[in-house]
Steps between C-alpha positions, in 0.01 A plus 500: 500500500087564459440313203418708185112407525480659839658810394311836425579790298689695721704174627584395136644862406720538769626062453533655166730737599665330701577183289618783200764654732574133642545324159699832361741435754632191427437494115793784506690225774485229268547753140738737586711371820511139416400416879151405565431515824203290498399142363342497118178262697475824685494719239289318322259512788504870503430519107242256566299683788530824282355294243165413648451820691487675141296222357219555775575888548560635092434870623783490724782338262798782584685662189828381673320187508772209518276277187615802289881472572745299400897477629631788581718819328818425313860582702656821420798327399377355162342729207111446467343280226134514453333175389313469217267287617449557894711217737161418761504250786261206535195456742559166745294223587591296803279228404240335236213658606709836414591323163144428410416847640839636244258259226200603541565912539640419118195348314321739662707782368472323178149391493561115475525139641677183480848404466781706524845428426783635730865465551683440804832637557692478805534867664876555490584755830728712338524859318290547199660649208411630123712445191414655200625351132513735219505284175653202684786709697469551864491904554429514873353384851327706744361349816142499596535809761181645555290341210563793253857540531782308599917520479701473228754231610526420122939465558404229793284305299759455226661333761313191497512205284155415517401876367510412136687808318315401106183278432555267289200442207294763451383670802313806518638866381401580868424288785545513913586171699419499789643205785621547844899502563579272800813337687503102572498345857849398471590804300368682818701346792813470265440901485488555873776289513704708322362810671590358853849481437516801350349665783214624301140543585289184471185491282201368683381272144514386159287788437663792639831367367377490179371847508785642656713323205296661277495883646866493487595829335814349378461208258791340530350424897200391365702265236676310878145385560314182412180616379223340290204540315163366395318709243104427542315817368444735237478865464440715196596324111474619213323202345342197658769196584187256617186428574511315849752558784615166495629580143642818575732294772553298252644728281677674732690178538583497156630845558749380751330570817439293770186405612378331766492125406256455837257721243154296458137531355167456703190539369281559878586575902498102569776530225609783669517319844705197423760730313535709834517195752762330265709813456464566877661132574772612249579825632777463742719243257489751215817708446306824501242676758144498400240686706176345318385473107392685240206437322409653149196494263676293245341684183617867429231643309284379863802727665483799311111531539503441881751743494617670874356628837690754704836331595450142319361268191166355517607222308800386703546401941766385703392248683746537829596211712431494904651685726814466681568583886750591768492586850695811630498759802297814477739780677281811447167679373643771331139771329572654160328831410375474120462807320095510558550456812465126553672324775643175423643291704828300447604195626949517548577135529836342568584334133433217407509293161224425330457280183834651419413891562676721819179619690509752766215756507146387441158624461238518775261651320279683774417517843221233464743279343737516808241450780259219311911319502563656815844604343763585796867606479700181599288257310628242361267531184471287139571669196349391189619569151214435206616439184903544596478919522333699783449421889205499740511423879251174506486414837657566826674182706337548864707255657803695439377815594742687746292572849588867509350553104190702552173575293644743245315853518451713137511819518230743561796800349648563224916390548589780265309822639308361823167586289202307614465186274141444467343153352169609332208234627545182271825598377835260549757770432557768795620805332679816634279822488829761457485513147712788394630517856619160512883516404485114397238530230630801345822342480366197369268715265871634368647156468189393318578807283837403359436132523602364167162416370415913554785750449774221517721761624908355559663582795167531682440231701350452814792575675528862348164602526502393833854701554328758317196590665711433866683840349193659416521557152222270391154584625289407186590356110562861408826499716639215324554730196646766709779283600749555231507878661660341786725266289851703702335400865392151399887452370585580854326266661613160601495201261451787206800643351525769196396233217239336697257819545588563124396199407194583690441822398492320148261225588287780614511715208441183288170446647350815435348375139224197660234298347168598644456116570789505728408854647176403603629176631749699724230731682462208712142520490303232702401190269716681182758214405637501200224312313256747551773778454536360173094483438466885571785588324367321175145611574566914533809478321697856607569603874254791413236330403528245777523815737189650362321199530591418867407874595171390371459174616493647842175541464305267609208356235685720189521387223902496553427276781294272297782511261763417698360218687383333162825460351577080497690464763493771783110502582354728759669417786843581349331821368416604865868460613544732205235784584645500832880543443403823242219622774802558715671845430803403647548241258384680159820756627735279544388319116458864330882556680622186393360563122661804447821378546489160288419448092211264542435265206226389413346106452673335247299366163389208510709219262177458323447824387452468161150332610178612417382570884891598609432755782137475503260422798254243506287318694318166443157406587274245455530105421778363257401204326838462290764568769494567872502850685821496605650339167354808354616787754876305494479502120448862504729650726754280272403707209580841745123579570422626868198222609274681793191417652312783469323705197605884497535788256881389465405179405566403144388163409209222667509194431133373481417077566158342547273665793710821511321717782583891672846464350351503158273738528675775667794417221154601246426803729867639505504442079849266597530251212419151531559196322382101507751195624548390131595880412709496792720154430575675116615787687707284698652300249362165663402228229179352491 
């Protein structure tokens, strides 16, 4: 791939793109299906480019953008538990120059130097959980899911011995424990033991095992299974149980937990260093599967000011081991057609195992990707999997190269509709100009729809939309709503049955009462994940006044425009994608359509609104002396303010530091109140 440096503007939007769509894929492989298809050093890789591109290319970080997401949406099978205290992932290093990078990005955050102390837990590849203790009794577990919300398997927890049911002491009136459930080595193979003679399907790893011990919907299954647990985390608690990390494992031990005795304290990366290199030698004899270690700012107070970015801590990184590789048979080239039009090609590979994962379908990224490796179908190729989750193709093995395999050609047409797919100069991704025409990107636009991190609609699937639209009942979102008029022919159809479309008809109906974070989310609009779903939501707060202010931010240099592209977060490039989708008639019909038939609510209130700038807009400018700018804008949208980067009539409060300049003064010309750092940190509630 060009490296990031080389890129330009137009090349890092569409890698963007690309790597969203990429790493979306196989997050909902590894969450939801239990089958990743790739290797975790791959994975990692792809988190890692999409990293750097938005480090060197800020304007162009994508709302759907892959640092904002974590996991993926809970199975319909289990109720829905919101956490209190959002379940994130962690960022990776791969080594200690991306520790001392992890080190550094922290003082600076903070605003200081020297020593810091950090402890090192192994990284335990299993599924994380949260157990939350009122007054000492275990009330229920809910697994991370997507982040927010996660399912209730409450009745299979109770299952296992090392899930305390009461604390002893006095814990807490409310806490959340968090650890990650996970099956032994031996506990593993004894399991697909038992499966094999029983005819059953084999799990591909401790890891799957243990989640699909855990997702049983009948606990009694779940009670045949040898799970286990480590608790390692915290989420919300009513009072403070310690001041360090390393205490709160400690008392966590006291509660009856296990921890992990491997646990240790370093105080810098050479620290750091050993503790990986001794772990690594240890890996293979311990009884459980690792895929790196954790490392934590050791003092909490340090924790809860660094706070979160996007998807992960600042004060917390996995530091992943190297990767692990396989050789295998490519058999085809098969071209997906994304929903903007993006063609991405597929590698279908004859399976192989992999550091103990199934792989049979790999990424190739783009067309430059397969002609720099001069990919061709019949290679022998070498898979790599980073980390222990996703897989890349690394190289191809020449000398095994059948004599008839030929250059492999990419397609100048689109697959789907035969549309011209153009490549823009200095863009990677070729992209099919149908649009509306194109049967595979509306179709993919409607699975987007009632994916279940948008309408979460059951019974829709890929499968029936695609059934669906073959019939010629779905043409845009607006049909989807129409369906349960045809609940008598969908009963007739095959694989349906009376109950079935009634069940459907049901889901349907369900869905007509949305948030507006997960309605704007759906739309499908280009570089609108749900991160920046969630941003505009918060920021307009009703679907009207969102809809008012995207009519006006179509024009360019208003003051709607200026508005929109100010807001922390989406910035003008984002904006643009915006203008454009409600510049196009076709789509403001199809939204005013869609509208009319759903109850739309609007953002929910922040938890902090009882604060003194709850709901309010601000915008800092000049320099902090007592904190940093981003400890300040993080500290703010914690108390439920909206933190832009522009002045405006709406906005409501400036923050003022040393050598203030325009920002200031157009905050004086507009009459928009201002106040000083030290006025600001009362305000806040931050000590002295």
């Amino acid at each position: 791939m060009k490296p990031v440096e080389d890129l330009t503007e137009i090349e890092a939007a569409a890698e963007l793109e690309r790597l969203a769509a990429e790493i979306a894929y196989h997050d909902r492989a590894y969450h939801e299906r239990d089958a990743p298809e790739i290797s975790d050093a791959d994975y990692d890789a792809l988190r890692q480019r999409n990293t750097a591109i938005e480090v060197r290319f800020p304007v162009q970080i994508r709302a759907d953008s892959p640092s904002h997401r974590v996991g993926s949406s809970p199975d319909s099978g289990f109720a829905k538990l919101r956490h209190r205290v959002p379940m994130l992932s962690l960022d990776n290093a791969f080594d200690v120059t991306d520790f001392a990078d992890f080190v550094s990005r922290a003082h600076r955050f903070l605003g200081t130097s020297g020593e810091m102390v950090f402890v090192a837990e192994p990284k335990i590849d299993g599924l994380s959980i949260n157990l939350t203790y009122e007054h000492g009794r275990f009330i229920h577990g809910v697994t991370r899911g997507d982040g927010t919300e996660g399912e209730d398997v409450t009745a299979n927890l109770r299952t296992m011995k090392s899930v305390p049911d009461r604390l002893p002491g006095k814990p807490p009136a409310l806490i959340e424990i968090r650890g990650e459930v996970f099956m032994t080595k031996a506990d593993f193979l004894a399991l697909n033991e038992r499966q094999a003679e029983a005819g059953d399907k084999l799990f591909a790893n401790p890891r799957n095992a243990a989640a699909g011990g855990l997702r049983q919907l009948d606990s009694r299954i779940t009670a045949t299974r040898p799970l286990s647990l480590f608790a390692y985390a915290q989420g919300e608690a009513s009072e403070a149980v310690a001041e360090t990390h390393w205490d709160y494992l400690r008392r966590l031990s006291d509660w009856g937990f296990s921890v992990n005795p491997l646990s240790r304290r370093v105080r810098d990366a050479a620290e750091a260093e050993a503790f990986q290199t001794e772990i690594g030698l240890k890996r293979s004899g311990l009884a459980y599967d690792i895929d790196g270690v954790v490392y934590k700012i050791d003092a909490l107070t340090l924790q809860r000011r660094l706070g979160f970015v996007g998807r992960a801590p600042r004060w917390a990184i996995a530091w992943k081991f190297p990767a692990e590789q396989a050789t295998t048979i490519l058999q085809d080239i098969r071209i997906q057609v994304g929903r903007t039009g993006a063609l991405t090609p597929v590698a279908e590979l004859q399976p192989v195992n992999v550091g103990g994962v199934l792989v049979s379908r790999a990424t190739l990224h783009n067309e430059d990707e397969i002609a720099r490796k001069d990919v061709r179908v019949g290679d022998t190729v070498v898979l790599q999997r980073a980390g222990d989750v996703i897989p890349q193709i690394v190289s191809v093995i020449v000398e095994r190269r059948p004599a008839d395999a030929v250059p492999y050609v990419y397609p100048a047409i689109c697959p789907a509709c035969g549309s011209h797919a153009a490549r823009p100069p200095g863009e990677v991704v070729r992209r099919c100009t149908g649009g509306l025409i194109c049967p595979e990107q509306r179709v993919e636009r409607l699975i987007h729809f009632v994916s279940r991190t948008a309408f979460d609609i059951d019974g829709l699937g890929e499968k029936s939309i695609r059934e669906f639209y073959a019939a010629g009942w779905l043409h845009s979102p607006v049909d989807l709503f129409k369906l349960p008029e045809r609940e008598a022919e969908v009963a007739e159809r095959e694989g349906w049955g009376k109950l079935s479309a009634r069940n459907l008809t049901r889901a349907i109906e369900a869905k007509r009462r949305i948030p507006l974070e997960r309605l704007i989310y759906a739309l499908g609009i280009r570089r609108i994940g749900e991160a920046n779903a969630r941003l505009l939501a918060r920021h307009y707060g009703s679907y009207l006044e969102w809809r008012a202010g995207m009519n006006a931010a179509t024009i360019v240099g208003s003051e709607a425009r200026s508005t929109l592209g100010g807001i922390l977060g989406i910035g003008p490039a984002i904006a643009e994608e915006l203008a454009d989708f409600f510049d196009e008639p076709r789509n403001v019909s199809i939204l005013d359509e869609l509208a009319a038939q759903l109850t739309i609510e609007d953002a929910a209130v922040p938890e902090a609104a009882d604060s003194e700038v709850a709901g309010k807009t601000m915008v800092f400018t000049g320099t902090l002396e007592t904190m940093t700018r981003p400890e300040a804008k993080a500290r703010a949208e914690a108390l439920g303010a909206k933190v832009t980067d522009s002045v405006s009539k709406k906005t409501d409060l400036v923050v003022v530091g040393a050598d203030a300049g325009s920002k200031a003064r157009k905050a004086q010309e507009l009459g928009v109140k201002t106040i000083t750092e030290v006025e600001w940190r009362e305000m806040a509630g931050m000590p002295d």
